[in-house]
C-alpha positions as CSV (number, residue, x, y, z in Angstrom):
1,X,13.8,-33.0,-41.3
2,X,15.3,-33.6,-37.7
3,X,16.3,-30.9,-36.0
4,X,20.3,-31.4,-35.3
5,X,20.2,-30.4,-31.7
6,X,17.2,-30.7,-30.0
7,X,18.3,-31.4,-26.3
8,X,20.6,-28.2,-26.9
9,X,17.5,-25.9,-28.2
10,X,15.5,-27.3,-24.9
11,X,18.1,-26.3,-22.5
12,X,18.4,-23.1,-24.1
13,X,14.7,-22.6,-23.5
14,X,14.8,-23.6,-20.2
15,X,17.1,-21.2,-19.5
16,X,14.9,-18.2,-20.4
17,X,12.6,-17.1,-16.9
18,X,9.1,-17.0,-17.2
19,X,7.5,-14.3,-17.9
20,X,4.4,-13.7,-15.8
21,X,1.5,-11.3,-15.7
22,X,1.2,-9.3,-12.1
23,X,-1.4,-11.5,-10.4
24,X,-5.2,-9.5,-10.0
25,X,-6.3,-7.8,-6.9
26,X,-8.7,-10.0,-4.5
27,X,-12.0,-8.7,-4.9
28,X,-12.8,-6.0,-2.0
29,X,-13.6,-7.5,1.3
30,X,-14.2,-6.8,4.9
31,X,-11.3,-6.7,7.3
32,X,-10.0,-5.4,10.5
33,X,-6.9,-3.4,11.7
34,X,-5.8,-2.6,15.1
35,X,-3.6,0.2,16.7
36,X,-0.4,-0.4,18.0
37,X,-1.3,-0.8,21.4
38,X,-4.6,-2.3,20.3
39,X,-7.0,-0.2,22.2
40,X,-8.8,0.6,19.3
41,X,-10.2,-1.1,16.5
42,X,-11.1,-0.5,12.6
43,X,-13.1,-2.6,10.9
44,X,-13.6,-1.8,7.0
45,X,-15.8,-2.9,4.9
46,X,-16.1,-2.2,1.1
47,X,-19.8,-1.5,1.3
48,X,-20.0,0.3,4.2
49,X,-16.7,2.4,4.9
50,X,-14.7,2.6,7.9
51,X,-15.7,2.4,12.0
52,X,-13.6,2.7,14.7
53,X,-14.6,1.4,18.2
54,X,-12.2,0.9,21.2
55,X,-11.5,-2.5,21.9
56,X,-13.9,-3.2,24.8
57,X,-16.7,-1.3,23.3
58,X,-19.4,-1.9,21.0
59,X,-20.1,1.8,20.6
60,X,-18.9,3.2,17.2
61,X,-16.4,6.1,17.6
62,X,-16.2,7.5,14.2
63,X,-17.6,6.3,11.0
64,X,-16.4,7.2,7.1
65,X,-17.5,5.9,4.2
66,X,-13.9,5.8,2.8
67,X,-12.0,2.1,2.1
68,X,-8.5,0.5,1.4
69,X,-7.2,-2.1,0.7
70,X,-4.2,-1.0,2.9
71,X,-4.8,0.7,6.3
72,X,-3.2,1.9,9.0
73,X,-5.0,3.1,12.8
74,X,-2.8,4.8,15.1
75,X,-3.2,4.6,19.2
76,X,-5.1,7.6,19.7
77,X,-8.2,6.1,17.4
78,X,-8.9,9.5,15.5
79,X,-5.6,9.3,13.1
80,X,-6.0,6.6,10.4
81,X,-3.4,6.4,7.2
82,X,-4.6,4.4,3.6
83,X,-2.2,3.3,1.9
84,X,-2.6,3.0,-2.5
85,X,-5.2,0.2,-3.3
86,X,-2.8,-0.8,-6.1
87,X,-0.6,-2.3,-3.1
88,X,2.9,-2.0,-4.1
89,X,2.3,-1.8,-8.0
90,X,0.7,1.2,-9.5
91,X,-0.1,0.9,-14.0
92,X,2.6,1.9,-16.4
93,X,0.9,5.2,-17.5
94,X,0.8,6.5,-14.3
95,X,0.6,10.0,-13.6
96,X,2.9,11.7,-10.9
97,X,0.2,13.0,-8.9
98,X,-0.9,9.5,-8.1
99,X,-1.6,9.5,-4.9
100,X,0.7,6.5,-2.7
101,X,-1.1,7.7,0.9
102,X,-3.6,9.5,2.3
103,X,-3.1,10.6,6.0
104,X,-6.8,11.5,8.0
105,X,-8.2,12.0,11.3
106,X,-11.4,10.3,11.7
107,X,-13.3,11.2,7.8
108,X,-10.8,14.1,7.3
109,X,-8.1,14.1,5.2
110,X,-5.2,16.1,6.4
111,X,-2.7,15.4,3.6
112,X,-2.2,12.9,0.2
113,X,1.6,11.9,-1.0
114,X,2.0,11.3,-4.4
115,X,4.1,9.4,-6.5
116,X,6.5,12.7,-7.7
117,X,6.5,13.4,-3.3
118,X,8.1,10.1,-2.7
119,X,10.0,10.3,-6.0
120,X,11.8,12.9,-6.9
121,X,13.4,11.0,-10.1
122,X,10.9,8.4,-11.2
123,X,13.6,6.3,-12.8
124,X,13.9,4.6,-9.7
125,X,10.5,2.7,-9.5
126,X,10.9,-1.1,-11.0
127,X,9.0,-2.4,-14.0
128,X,7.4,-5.6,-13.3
129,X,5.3,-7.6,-16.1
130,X,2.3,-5.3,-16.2
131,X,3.2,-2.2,-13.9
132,X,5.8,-0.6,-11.9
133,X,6.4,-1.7,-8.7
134,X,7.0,1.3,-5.9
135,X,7.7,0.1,-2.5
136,X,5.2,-0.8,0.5
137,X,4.5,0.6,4.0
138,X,6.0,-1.6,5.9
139,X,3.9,-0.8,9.4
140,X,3.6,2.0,12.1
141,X,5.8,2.5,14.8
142,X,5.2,5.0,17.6
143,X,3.0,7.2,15.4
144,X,5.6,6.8,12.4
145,X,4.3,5.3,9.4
146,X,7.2,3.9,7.7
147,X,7.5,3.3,3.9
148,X,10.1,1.4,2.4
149,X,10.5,2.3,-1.3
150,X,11.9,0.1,-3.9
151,X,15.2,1.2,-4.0
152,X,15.3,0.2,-0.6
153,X,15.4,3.6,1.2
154,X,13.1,4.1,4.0
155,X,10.7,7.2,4.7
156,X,9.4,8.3,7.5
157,X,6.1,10.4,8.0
158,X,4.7,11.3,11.5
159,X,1.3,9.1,10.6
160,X,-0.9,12.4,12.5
161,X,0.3,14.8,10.6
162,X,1.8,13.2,6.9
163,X,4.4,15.0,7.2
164,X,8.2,13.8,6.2
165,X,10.4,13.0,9.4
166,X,13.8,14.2,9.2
């Protein structure tokens, strides 16, 4: 038996989106960030940790054994920020004490902010496929890290310190 509209029930599937998994994380690598001014240097590897040299030097000026896959070295080349290795998604049973950033200087850390920090009322955060989207940091400015959640409000933490600007 034919079915009697078949070009209709196509278009009607055509118009439902795709649903797609979140893609997978790259598997940890080595990279490199730079300060601002780019007088100093961070290169981090996932076997090794963290060192920080200045630019024109090959001597090591602090070493840790920490790594992310998001970070952040401000001009002074002690204060360095991490960011969640999750990126911008972090899993559906997450709990609020998930932690979004970590603020250190040189292997230190000085402060975390967690999820229930930069979100007072969850029911903001936006459910993707597999996870709930949060924001991202978008960069550092002047010793401000800047995060832009995903409601589209910005906050602003002095990067040497962690703590909220007003």
């Amino acid at each position: 038996m034919r079915a009697p509209y078949p070009s209709i029930i196509l278009v009607l599937l055509g118009c439902v989106p795709a649903i797609r998994a979140d893609a997978p994380l790259p598997p940890p690598q080595r990279y490199e960030v730079q300060s601002p001014s780019r007088k100093y240097v961070a290169t981090l590897d996932p076997k090794t940790g963290v060192e920080v040299r200045a630019r024109d030097s090959s001597a090591v000026r602090w070493r840790s054994k920490l790594w992310s896959r998001v970070a952040f070295l401000l001009d002074d080349g002690e204060h360095f920020v991490t960011g969640y290795s999750g990126l911008n998604l972090i899993p559906l049973d997450y709990g609020k004490d998930l932690v979004l950033l970590s603020f250190w200087k040189r292997d230190q850390k000085i402060r975390d902010v967690t999820v229930s920090e930069l979100f007072p009322d969850t029911r903001v955060l936006r459910r993707t496929a597999s996870h709930y989207h949060w924001g991202s940091i978008t960069g550092l400015a002047n010793s401000t890290l800047i995060v832009t959640r995903c409601d589209g409000s910005e906050v602003r933490f002095d990067a040497a310190t962690g703590k909220v600007k007003k």
